[in-house]
C-alpha positions in Angstrom: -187.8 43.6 -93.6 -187.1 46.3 -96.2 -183.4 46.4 -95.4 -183.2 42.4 -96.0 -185.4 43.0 -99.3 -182.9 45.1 -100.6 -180.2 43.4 -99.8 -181.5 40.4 -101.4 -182.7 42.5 -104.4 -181.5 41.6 -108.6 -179.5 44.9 -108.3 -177.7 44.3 -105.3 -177.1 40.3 -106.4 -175.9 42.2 -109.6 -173.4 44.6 -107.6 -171.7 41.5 -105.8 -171.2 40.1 -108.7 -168.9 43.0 -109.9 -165.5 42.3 -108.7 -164.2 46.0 -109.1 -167.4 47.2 -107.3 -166.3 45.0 -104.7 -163.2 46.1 -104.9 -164.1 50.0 -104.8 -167.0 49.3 -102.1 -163.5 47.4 -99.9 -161.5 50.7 -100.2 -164.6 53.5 -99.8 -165.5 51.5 -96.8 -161.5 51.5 -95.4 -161.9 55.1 -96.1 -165.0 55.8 -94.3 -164.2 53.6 -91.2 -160.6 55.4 -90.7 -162.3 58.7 -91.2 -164.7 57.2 -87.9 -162.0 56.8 -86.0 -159.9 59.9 -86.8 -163.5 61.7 -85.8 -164.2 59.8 -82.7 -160.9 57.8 -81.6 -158.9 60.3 -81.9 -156.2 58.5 -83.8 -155.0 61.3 -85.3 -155.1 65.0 -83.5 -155.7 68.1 -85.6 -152.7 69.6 -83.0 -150.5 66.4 -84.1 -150.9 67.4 -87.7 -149.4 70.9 -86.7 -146.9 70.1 -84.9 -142.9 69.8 -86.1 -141.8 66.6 -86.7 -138.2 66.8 -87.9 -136.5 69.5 -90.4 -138.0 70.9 -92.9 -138.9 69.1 -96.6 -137.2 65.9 -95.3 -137.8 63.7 -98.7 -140.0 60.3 -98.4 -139.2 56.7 -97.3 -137.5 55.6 -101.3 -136.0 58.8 -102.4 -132.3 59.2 -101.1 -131.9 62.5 -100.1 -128.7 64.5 -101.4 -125.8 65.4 -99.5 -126.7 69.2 -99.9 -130.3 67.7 -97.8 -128.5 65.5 -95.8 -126.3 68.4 -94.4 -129.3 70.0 -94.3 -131.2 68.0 -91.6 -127.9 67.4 -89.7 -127.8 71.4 -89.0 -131.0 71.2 -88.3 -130.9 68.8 -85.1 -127.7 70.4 -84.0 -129.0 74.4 -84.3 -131.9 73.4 -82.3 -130.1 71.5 -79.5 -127.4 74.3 -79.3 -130.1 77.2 -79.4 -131.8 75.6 -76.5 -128.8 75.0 -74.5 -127.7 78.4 -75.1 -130.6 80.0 -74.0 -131.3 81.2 -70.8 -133.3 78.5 -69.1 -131.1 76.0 -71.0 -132.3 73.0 -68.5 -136.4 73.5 -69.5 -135.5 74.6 -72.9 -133.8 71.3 -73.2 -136.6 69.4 -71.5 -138.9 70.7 -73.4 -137.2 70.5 -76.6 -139.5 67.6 -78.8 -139.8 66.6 -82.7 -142.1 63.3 -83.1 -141.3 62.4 -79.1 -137.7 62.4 -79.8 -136.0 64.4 -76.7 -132.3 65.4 -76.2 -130.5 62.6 -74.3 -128.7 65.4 -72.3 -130.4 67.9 -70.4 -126.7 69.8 -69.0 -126.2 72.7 -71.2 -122.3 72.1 -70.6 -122.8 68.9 -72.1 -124.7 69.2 -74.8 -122.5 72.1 -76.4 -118.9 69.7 -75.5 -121.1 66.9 -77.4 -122.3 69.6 -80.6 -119.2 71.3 -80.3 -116.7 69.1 -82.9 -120.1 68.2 -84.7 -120.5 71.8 -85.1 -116.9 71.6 -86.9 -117.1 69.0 -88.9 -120.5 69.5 -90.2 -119.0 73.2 -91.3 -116.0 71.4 -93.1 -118.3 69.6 -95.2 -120.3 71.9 -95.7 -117.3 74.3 -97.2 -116.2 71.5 -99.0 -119.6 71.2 -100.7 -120.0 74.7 -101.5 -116.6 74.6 -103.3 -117.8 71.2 -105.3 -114.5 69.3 -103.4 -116.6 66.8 -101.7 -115.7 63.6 -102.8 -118.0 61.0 -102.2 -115.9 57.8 -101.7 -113.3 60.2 -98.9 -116.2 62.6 -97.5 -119.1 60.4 -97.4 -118.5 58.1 -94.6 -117.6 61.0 -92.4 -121.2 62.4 -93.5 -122.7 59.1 -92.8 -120.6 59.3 -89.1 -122.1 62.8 -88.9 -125.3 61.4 -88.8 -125.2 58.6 -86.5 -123.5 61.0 -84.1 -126.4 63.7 -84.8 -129.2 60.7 -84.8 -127.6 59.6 -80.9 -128.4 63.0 -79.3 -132.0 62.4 -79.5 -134.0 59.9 -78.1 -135.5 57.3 -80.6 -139.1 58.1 -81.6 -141.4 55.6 -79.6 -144.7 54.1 -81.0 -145.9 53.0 -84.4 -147.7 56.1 -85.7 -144.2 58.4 -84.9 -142.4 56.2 -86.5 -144.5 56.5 -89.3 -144.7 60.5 -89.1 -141.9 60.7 -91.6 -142.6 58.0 -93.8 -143.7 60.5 -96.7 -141.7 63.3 -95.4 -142.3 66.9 -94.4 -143.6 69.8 -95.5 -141.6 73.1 -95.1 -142.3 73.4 -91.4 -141.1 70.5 -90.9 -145.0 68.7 -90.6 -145.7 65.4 -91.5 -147.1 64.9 -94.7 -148.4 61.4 -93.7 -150.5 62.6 -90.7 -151.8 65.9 -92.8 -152.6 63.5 -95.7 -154.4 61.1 -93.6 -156.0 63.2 -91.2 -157.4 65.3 -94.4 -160.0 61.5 -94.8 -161.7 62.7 -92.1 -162.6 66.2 -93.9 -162.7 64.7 -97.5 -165.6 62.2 -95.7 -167.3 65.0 -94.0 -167.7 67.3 -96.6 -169.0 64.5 -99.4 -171.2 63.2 -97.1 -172.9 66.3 -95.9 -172.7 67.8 -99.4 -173.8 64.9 -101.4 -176.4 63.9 -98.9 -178.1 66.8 -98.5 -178.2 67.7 -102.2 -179.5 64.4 -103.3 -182.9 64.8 -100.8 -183.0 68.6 -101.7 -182.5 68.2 -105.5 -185.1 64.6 -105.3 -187.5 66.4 -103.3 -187.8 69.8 -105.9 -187.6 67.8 -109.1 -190.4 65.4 -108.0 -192.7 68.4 -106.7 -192.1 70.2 -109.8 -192.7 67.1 -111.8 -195.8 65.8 -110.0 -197.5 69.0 -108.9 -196.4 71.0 -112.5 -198.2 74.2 -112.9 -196.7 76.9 -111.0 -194.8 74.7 -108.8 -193.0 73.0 -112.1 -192.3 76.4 -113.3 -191.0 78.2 -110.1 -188.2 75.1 -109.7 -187.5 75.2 -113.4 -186.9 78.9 -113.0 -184.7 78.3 -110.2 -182.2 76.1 -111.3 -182.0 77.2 -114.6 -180.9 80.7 -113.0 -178.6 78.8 -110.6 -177.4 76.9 -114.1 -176.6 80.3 -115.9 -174.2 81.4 -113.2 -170.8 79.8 -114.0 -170.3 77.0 -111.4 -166.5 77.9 -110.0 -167.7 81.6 -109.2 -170.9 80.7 -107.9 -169.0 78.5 -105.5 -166.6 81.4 -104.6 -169.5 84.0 -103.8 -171.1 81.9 -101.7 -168.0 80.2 -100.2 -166.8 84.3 -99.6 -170.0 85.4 -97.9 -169.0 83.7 -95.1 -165.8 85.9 -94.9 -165.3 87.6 -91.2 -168.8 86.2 -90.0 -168.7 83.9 -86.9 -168.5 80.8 -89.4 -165.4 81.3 -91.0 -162.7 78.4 -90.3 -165.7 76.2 -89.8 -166.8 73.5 -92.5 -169.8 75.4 -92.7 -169.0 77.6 -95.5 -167.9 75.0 -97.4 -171.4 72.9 -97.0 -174.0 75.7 -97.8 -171.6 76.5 -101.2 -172.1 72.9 -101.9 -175.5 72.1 -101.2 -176.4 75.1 -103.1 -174.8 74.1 -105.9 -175.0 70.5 -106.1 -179.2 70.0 -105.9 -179.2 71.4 -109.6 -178.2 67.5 -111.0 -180.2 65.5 -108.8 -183.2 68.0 -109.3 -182.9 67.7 -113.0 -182.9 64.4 -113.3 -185.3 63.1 -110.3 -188.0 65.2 -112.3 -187.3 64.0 -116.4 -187.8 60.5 -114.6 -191.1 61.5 -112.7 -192.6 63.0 -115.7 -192.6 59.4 -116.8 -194.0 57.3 -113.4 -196.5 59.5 -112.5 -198.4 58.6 -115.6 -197.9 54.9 -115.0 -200.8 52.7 -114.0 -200.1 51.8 -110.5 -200.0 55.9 -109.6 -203.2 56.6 -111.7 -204.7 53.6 -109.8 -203.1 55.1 -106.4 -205.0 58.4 -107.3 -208.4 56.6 -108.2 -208.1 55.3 -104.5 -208.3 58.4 -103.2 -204.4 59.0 -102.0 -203.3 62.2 -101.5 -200.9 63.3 -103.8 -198.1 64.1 -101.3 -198.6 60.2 -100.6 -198.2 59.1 -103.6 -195.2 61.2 -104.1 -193.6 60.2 -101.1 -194.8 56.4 -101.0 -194.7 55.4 -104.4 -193.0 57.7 -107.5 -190.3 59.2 -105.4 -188.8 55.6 -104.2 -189.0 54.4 -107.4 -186.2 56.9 -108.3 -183.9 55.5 -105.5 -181.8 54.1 -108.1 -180.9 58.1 -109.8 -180.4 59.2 -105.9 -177.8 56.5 -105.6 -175.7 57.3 -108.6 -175.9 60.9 -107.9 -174.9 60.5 -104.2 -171.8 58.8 -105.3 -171.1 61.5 -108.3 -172.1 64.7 -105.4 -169.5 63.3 -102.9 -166.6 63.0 -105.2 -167.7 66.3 -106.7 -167.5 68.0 -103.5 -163.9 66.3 -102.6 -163.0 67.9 -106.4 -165.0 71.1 -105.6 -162.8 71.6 -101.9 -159.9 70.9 -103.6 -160.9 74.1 -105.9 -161.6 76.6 -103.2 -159.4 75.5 -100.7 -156.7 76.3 -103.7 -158.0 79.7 -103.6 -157.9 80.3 -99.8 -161.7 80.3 -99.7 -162.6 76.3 -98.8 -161.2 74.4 -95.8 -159.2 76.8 -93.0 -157.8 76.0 -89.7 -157.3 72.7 -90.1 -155.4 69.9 -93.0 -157.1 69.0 -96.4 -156.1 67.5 -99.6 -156.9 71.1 -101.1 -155.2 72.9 -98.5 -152.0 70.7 -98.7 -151.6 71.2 -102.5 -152.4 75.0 -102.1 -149.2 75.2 -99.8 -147.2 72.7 -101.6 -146.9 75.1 -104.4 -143.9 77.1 -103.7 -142.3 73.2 -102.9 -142.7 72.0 -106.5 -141.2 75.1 -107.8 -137.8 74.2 -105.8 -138.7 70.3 -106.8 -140.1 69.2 -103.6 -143.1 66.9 -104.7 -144.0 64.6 -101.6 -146.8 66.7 -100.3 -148.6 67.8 -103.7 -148.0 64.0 -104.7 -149.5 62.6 -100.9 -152.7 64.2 -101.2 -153.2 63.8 -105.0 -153.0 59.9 -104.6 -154.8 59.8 -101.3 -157.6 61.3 -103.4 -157.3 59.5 -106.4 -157.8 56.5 -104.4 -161.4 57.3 -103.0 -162.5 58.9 -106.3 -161.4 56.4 -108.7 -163.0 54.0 -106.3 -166.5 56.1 -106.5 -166.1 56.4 -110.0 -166.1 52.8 -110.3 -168.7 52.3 -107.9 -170.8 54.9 -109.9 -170.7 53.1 -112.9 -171.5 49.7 -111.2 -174.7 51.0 -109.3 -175.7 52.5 -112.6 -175.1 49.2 -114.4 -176.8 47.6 -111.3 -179.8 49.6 -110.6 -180.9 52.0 -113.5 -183.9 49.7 -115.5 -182.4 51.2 -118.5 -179.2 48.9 -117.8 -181.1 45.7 -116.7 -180.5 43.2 -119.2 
């Protein structure tokens, strides 16, 4: 009955009516539903994320790569089929040679290296004339283009609609896909607002009303606390906290990353969840709750700190796209997500690839997270347009 109240509630009416609410609540909720399934479907494997795909900084599904790349990812495919058939279990080396479920069509040593063999020599011819600037792109560029069909035919077509995706946005440089990392990073983005935010919010709500509603030493010990919390620069706070977890049982885990959060974030939510019950606990409907006889952790709990539900929303959505922001931060610095993809991680390794101009991973994860936190910055402003009395027209 609550739950239908609500839904049925000015505020949320008022929220509907918002088309780019609607619009941010559509894409948070495509978020959150692929980051269900990448958790319990399995859609996505942290092993598939680390696994080779094809050569190394293959460029993205509209940029044509140049002929130096294209040579590039030709002598890639051919040096890995000739290593393996040269090796000394050439037959299981061959078998078990894989990139996105592409296999070598021949599994005879003999014939794989007659079959690389003039490949070999004509990828070396171009690759001289290159070098020298004599390739000429109207003579030499259908005998690349050849090249490639020839190279392409010695492997098995990648089956299934996520491989064929794996290379949509590329690869990074070992040869990962950037679409799977990018994507599979949701599912730690999600985790890590959620917990953060959520546990902030009822940690912060439930200080700042005590200290606003009890006061006395209660009031002052909170107050005390956060502002000392305040004083400590917020990045380096974040970093302590986030390094005392270095060598401990709970390093590579999430957990790290959640108590720097959650440590950090109840500070806002506190603040504010107390300015506003400084001003209902002297209303009439908690003096009259008091003249009753109801304790005063009931009337906290029953009827001031509900009453802020509006603040906790707001914050909630501000906390989780702080803590994506946050991640992003440490993982940059080698002290946030480890042992497994993340938007932070991704651009902390795509640094060395934008120095030699490689942008598809750096650019992958910074839209895929300007996506979800434009859409809670949107969604931010419309709950407090929707639900703060302040607002109500």
């Amino acid at each position: 009955m609550i739950f239908k109240g609500f839904l049925r509630s000015r505020g949320v009416r008022q929220l509907l009516r918002d088309r780019w609410a609607v619009v941010s609540l559509a894409i948070i909720g495509a978020y959150l539903a692929l980051a269900l399934i990448l958790l319990f479907g399995g859609l996505i494997t942290k092993t598939a994320t680390f696994a080779r795909v094809g050569p190394d900084t293959l460029v993205g599904f509209f940029e044509e790569p140049t002929v130096e790349q294209r040579l590039h990812y030709n002598e890639f495919y051919l040096d890995k089929l000739t290593t393996a058939a040269e090796s000394r279990n050439s037959e299981t080396a061959l078998r078990d040679l894989e990139f996105n479920g592409r296999h070598p069509v021949l599994t005879d040593a003999d014939a794989v290296l007659e079959r690389t063999e003039p490949l070999w020599e004509v990828h070396d011819e171009l690759v001289e004339l290159h070098e020298s600037d004599a390739f000429d792109a109207a003579r030499d560029g259908p005998r690349l283009a050849a090249l490639e069909a020839e190279v392409e035919g010695l492997y098995t077509p990648a089956e299934g609609f996520l491989r064929r995706l794996a290379t949509v946005l590329g690869t990074d440089r070992q040869g990962r896909s950037i679409l799977l990392r990018a994507t599979y990073s949701i599912k730690v983005a999600v985790q890590i607002g959620l917990v953060s935010a959520l546990i902030s919010v009822l940690l912060g709500a439930s200080l700042g009303g005590a200290a606003a509603f009890f006061g006395g030493w209660v009031d002052h010990a909170i107050v005390w606390l956060y502002s000392t919390f305040s004083a400590i620069p917020y990045i380096v706070l974040l970093m302590v906290l986030a390094a005392m977890f270095l060598g401990s049982q709970f390093e590579g885990t999430l957990v790290p990353v959640y108590v720097a959060f959650c440590l950090t974030f109840w500070i806002g939510p506190c603040r504010v969840i107390r300015g506003e019950v400084l001003k209902l606990r002297e209303l009439e409907y908690v003096q009259a709750a008091t003249a009753v006889g109801f304790g005063r952790g009931r009337i906290l709990l029953k009827h001031i700190l509900p009453n802020t539900t509006h603040l906790m929303f707001i914050n909630f959505s501000l906390l989780f796209i702080g803590a994506i922001k946050a991640e992003v931060i440490l993982s940059f610095l080698n002290l946030g997500v480890k042992n497994e993809p993340s938007w932070g991680v991704m651009i902390q390794q795509a640094r060395q690839e934008v120095i030699s101009g490689f942008f598809w991973q750096i650019g992958a994860a910074t839209v895929f997270m300007l996506v979800l936190v434009l859409a809670f910055n949107v969604l931010s402003d419309a709950l407090q347009d929707a639900f703060d009395p302040k607002h109500v027209g």
